[in-house]
N, C-alpha and C positions, 0 to 999 in steps of 0.2 A: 392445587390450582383448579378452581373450576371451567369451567366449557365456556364462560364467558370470560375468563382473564384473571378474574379475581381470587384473591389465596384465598382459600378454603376456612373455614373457621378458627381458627384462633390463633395466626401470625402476629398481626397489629400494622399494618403502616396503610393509609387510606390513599384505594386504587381509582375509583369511579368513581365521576360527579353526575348529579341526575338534578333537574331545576324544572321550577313551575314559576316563572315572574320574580319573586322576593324569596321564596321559598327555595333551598337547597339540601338536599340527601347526599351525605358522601358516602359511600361505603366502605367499610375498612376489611370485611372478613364475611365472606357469602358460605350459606348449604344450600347449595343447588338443588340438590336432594328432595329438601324441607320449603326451601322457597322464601328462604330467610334470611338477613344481612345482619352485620351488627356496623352500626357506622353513627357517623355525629349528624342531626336534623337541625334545624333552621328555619325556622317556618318565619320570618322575618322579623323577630326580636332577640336580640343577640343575647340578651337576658334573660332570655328562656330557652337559648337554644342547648338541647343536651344529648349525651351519646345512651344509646340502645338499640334493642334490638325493631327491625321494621318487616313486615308479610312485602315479600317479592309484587305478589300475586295484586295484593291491597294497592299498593303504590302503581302498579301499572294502572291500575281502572281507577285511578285520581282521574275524574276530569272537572273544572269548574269552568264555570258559564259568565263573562263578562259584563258588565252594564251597556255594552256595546253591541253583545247577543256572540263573539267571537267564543269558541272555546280557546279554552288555558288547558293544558295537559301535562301530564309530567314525562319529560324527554330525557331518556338516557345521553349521554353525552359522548357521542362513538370516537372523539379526538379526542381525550381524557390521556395524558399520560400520569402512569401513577406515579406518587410523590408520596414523601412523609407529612402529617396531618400540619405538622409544624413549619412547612413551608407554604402552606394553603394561605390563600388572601379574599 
């Protein structure tokens, strides 16, 4: 289990959800360590979306800039109860 909640690398059942608009990271297996997850991405085509591994580090300094001028960032999701990948919607 790492310092954030999440089992350690190579359990399997997906603990955290992190979201940018359409775009969703789940995490299934963190090295805190390393700075590195392995979990299913989404970036909002479902027919692209597939599992591997993502940089911790990468994913927090996401930020994207709106047509509005609003930033968009990507937010860890601190209510997340973990669940099996298979019960996700």
């Amino acid at each position: 289990m790492s310092a954030c909640g999440e089992p350690a690398l190579y359990p399997g059942a997906a603990t955290a959800g992190s979201g940018s608009g359409a775009c969703d990271w789940w995490v299934a297996e963190i090295d805190g360590d390393r700075r590195i997850a392995f979990g299913y991405v989404n970036l909002g085509d479902d027919q692209n979306a597939e599992w591997g591994y993502m940089d911790l580090t990468e994913l927090r300094g996401i930020a994207i800039r709106l047509p509005s001028g609003l930033p968009l960032v990507v937010e860890r999701d601190l209510g997340w109860t973990p669940t099996r990948f298979a019960n996700l919607r």
